[in-house]
N, C-alpha and C positions, 0 to 999 in steps of 0.2 A: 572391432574398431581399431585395436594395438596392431592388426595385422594391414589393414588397408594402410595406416599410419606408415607401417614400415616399408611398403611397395611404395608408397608416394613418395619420402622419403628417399627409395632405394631410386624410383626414376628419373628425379630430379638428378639425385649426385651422379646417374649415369650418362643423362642428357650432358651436364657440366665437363663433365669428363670428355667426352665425344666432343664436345666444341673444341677444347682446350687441348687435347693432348694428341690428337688423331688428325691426319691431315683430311682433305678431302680426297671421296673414294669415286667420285662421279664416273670419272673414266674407267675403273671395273667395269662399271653395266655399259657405259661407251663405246667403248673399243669393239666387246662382240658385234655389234650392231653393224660397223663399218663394213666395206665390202675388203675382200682377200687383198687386193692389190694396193687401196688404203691403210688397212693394217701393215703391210709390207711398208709401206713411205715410213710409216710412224715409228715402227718400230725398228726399221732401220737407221733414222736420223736419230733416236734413243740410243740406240748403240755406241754410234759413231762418234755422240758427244760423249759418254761414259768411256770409248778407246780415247779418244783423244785428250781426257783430264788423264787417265791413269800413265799414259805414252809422255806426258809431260812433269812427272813427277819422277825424282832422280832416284827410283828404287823401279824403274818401268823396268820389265822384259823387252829384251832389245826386237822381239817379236811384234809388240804391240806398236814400240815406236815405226818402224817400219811400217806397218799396217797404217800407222796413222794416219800415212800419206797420202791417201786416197783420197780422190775428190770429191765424193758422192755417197750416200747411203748406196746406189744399186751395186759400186764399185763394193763397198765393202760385205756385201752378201756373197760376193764371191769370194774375197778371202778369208772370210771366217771362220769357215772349217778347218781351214791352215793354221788356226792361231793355236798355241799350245792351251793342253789342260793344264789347269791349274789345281791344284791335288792338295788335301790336307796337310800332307809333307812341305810342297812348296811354300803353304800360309806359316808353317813354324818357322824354317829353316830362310824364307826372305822376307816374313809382311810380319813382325813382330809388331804387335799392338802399338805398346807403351812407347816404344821407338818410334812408330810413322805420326804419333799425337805430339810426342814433343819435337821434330826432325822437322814436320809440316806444319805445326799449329791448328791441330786439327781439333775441334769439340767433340765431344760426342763420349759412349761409355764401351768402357771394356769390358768384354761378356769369354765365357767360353763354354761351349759344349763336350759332353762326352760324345756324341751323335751314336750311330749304329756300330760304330767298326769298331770301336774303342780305344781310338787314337781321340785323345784332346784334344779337342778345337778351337784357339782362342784368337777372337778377335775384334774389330774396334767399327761402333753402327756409327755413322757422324748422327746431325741433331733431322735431317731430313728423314733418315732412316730409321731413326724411330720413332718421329711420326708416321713412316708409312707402315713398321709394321705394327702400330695400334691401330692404324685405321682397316689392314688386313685382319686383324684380329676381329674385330666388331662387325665389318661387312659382312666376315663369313659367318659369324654367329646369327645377324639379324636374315640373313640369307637360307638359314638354316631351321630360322624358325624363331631363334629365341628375341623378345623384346626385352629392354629398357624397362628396369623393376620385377623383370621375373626373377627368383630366385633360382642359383646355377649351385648343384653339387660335383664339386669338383673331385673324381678319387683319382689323387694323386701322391708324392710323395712326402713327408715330409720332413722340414729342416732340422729335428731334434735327432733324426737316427743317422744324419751325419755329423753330426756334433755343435748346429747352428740354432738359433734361436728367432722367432719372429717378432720385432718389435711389438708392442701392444699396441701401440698407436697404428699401425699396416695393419696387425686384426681388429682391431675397432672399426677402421675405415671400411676393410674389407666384409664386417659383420653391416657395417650400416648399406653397401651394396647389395647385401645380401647374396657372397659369393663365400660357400661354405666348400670349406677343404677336409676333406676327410683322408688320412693316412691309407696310404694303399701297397708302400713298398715292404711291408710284413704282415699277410693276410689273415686274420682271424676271425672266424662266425662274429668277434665284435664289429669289423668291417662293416659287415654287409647291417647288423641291425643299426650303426650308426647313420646309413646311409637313409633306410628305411625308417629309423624316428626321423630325420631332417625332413623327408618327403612327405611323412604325413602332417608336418608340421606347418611345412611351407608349398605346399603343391597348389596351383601346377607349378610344375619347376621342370629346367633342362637340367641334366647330367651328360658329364662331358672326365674323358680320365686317358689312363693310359688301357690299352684294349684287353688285355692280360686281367688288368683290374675289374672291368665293368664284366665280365666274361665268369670270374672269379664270383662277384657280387651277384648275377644273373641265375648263378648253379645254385647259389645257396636258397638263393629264392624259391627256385624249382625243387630242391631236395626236401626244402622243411616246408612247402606248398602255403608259403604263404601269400593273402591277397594281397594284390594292386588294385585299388580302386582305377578302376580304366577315366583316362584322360589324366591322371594326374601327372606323367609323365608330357610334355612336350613335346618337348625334341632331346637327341643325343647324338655326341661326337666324340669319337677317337683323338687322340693324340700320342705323338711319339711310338709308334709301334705300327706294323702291319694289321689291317683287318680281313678277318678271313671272312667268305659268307657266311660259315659255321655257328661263328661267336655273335654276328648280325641278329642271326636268326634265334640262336639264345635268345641275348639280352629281350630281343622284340615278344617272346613266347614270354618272358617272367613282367615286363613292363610295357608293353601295348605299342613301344616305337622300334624301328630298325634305329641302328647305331650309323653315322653318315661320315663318311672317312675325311678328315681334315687332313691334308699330308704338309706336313711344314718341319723347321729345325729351329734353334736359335739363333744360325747363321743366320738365316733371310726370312723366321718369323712363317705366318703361312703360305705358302707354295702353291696348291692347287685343293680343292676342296668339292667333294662329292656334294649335289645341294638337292636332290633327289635318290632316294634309295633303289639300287640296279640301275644305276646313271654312271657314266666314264668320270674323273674329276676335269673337271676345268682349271685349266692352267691360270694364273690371276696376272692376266693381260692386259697391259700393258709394261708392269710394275717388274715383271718378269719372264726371260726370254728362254725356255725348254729346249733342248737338244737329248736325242736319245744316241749312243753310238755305240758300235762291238769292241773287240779289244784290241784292235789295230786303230780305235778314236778315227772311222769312218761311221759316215751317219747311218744308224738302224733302218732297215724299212718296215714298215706295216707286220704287226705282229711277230719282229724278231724283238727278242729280249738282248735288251743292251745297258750300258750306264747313263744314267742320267746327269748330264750337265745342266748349270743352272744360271745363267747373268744377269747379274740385277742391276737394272738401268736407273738404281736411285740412290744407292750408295756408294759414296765417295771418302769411305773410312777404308775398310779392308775392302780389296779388288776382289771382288766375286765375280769374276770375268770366266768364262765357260769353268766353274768351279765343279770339282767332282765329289756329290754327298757320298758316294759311298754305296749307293741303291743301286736297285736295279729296273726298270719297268719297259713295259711295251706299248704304242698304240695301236689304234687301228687307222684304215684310211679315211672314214668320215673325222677323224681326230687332228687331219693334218690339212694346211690350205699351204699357198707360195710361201704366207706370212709365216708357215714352221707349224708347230705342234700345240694344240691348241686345250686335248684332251690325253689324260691319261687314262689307256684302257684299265693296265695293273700294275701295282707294283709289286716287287720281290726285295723287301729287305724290311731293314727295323724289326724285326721279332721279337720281341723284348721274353716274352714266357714266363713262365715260376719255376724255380729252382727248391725241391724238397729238401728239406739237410733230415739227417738220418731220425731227429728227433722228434720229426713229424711237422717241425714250424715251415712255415711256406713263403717266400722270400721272391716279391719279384725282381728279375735279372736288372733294370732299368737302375735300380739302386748303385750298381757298381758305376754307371756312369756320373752322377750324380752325388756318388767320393770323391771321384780320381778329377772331375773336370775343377775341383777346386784346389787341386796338387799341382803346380807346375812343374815339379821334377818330374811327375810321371807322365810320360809321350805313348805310352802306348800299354792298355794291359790284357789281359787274359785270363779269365776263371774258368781252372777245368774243374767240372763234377769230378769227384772219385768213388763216389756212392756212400759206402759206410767206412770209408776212409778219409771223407773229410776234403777238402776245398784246398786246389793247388792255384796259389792268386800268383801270376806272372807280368813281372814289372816289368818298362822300358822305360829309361833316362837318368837321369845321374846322382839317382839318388838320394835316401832322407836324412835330415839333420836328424838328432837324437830327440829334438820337441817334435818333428813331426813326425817319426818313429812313434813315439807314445802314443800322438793324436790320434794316428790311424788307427794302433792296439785298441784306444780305449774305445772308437768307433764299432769295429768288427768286436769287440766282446758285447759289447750291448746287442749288436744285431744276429752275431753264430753262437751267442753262448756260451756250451760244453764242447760245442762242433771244431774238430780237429782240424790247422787252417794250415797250410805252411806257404811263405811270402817269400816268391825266391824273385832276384833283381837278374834281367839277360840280356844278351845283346842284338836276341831277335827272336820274334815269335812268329812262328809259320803263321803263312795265308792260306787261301783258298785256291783251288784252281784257276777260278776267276781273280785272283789277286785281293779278296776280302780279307781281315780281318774278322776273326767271329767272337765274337762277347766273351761269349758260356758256351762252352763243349764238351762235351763228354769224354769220357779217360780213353776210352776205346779210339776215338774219331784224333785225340790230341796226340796218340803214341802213331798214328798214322800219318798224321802232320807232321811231324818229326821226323818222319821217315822220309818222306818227300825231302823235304831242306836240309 
């Protein structure tokens, strides 16, 4: 009876939710339906109004305002390839949050990411934009399988191993949803059995985390051969990290589901969403306009791996105008119409992985982003493994006051322990071939980075 209580309960406050704070998603399932050349109208006049608010505000690229002059959505299909990327760099160095909110009078909240690359990402959603991406949020999940009152175990990270706290009143709320978070960014056998008392407690349930984590959680499963009652599992989804078929096939052998690739950021929420297992992701069309390209920023074709640009045709806070995550992926040609790229075959980025420190604690990588994106001095960092030498943490930007000196100390003691850490400040950390930033590297791969630069 306590338990039907609390699904009724948990569906009601989700239904309420879903009205109130998520706009409407109708046009996701809409849009596919249209035919090629209709998508193309739609999503061109999307565009063209999203250039032409940003071309009129007095922080535009003299790019865009030029561009703006077009007369026609067909007109601007052809110079769009021409417009410049717009790159993590450019959002620090000209689209400063707090700046275009008070400059413009603009609503909305200032968020930031660490993303993949480990350059901070900070920027500003207006009040549209986060209605749509709550409403990307829910369509993918109910898409996915999961209903309104099912209980979702979330292994993610949490707020206390960066030195934060979650009001009581957010976990009350989030206890009466019945969305349970389980700590995932310092993995131990208690991990996985917290995950598994929630499960038997509350199933069926969805589980949904970072891919590293549920991968983590799946092993432990297999190794101490413990049961899953079959069906108690739903459905599950990735976030924030690459998923490999490997870690799919794990999780689905220890709990009865394949894992269904959510690919999204904080910049623009969810992005494109696998909603069948061995299915491409679907790009979330309308809401959002994919471009794949090589490193001369000419368009990819058909199974070249290239970067992913991303424009979001609803926010009108920070210009997410062909914006570069930082990834990599390819499609194929059923993936692409006139209307552009519809399907992501693969992606190639986000790896987030586990990081061993010498004393056997298991640490995943995601956690550094997750410090650094609530540091504003820090623009860029780097963790190289040294093995039993201990963790060389590599900073970029101008530096910490002596309170936030400590904060970080006190941070990294609680999370490395005894583990030998040394925190040097530089004026630039090698990339990749491909011009990436990479998280976590190992001492071998970072003294060869060096060499390059």
């Amino acid at each position: 009876m306590a338990q039907r209580f609390r699904e009724f309960v948990s569906r009601r406050l989700w239904q309420r939710k879903l009205r109130r704070g998520a706009g409407p998603w109708a046009e996701l399932d809409e849009f596919p339906r249209l035919r090629p050349d209709e998508q193309r109208r739609q999503l061109g006049k999307r565009l063209l109004a999203q250039l032409r608010y940003f071309a009129s505000r007095e922080d535009a690229l003299p790019e865009w305002v030029e561009a703006a002059k077009v007369q026609s959505p067909e007109e601007l299909w052809k110079v769009w390839p021409t417009l410049p990327i717009v790159s993590k760099g450019t959002l620090r160095e000209r689209f400063e949050p707090a700046e275009m909110k008070r400059r413009f009078g603009l609503e909305g909240l200032l968020d930031a990411s660490g993303g993949s690359t480990g350059e901070p990402t900070r920027f500003l959603h207006d009040r549209e934009m986060l209605r749509a991406r709550s409403a990307a949020s829910y369509y993918t999940r109910l898409r996915m399988g999961w209903r309104p009152g099912m209980a979702t175990i979330i292994v993610w990270g949490s707020d206390r191993d960066i030195g934060k706290s979650t009001p009581w009143r957010t976990r009350f709320y989030l206890d009466l949803c019945r969305d349970y978070t389980v700590d995932g960014y310092r993995l131990t056998p208690e991990t996985t059995q917290r995950v598994l008392g929630l499960l038997r407690r509350h199933q069926p349930v969805a589980i949904c985390g970072f891919t590293s984590m549920l991968e983590y959680v799946a092993r432990e499963v297999l190794e101490t051969r413990t049961s899953v009652e079959p069906g108690s599992v739903k459905t599950a989804w990735n976030g924030g990290e690459m998923l490999f078929r490997e870690q799919s096939d794990v999780f689905s052998s220890a709990f009865g589901v394949a894992i269904l690739n959510r690919y999204g950021g904080r910049e623009l929420g969810a992005m494109a969403c696998q909603f069948q297992a061995d299915m491409p992701l679907s790009v979330l069309r309308p809401w959002l306009f994919a471009e794949i390209v090589d490193d001369d920023g000419k368009p990819a074709g058909p199974g070249e791996l290239g970067h992913l640009l991303w424009t979001s045709t609803i926010c009108r806070g920070t210009p997410f105008l062909r914006y570069d995550v930082g990834d990599l992926g390819t499609y194929e040609p059923a993936g692409a119409t006139e209307s552009g790229i519809h399907e992501i075959l693969e992606l190639h980025g986000r790896v987030g992985s586990l990081l061993r420190l010498p004393s056997g604690r298991v640490i995943n990588n995601l956690f550094w982003n997750h410090l650094f994106k609530g540091m504003p001095e820090v623009e860029e960092f780097q963790i190289i493994d040294r093995g039993t030498s201990g963790l060389r943490i590599l900073l970029k930007g101008k530096g910490f006051s002596p309170s936030r000196e400590a904060d970080c100390r006190n941070v990294l003691n609680r999370l490395l322990g005894e583990a030998p850490r040394e925190v040097l400040w530089v004026c630039a950390i090698p990339r990749t071939s491909r011009g990436k930033l990479i998280q976590v590297i190992g001492e071998k791969r970072a003294q060869a980075s060096e060499k390059v630069l």
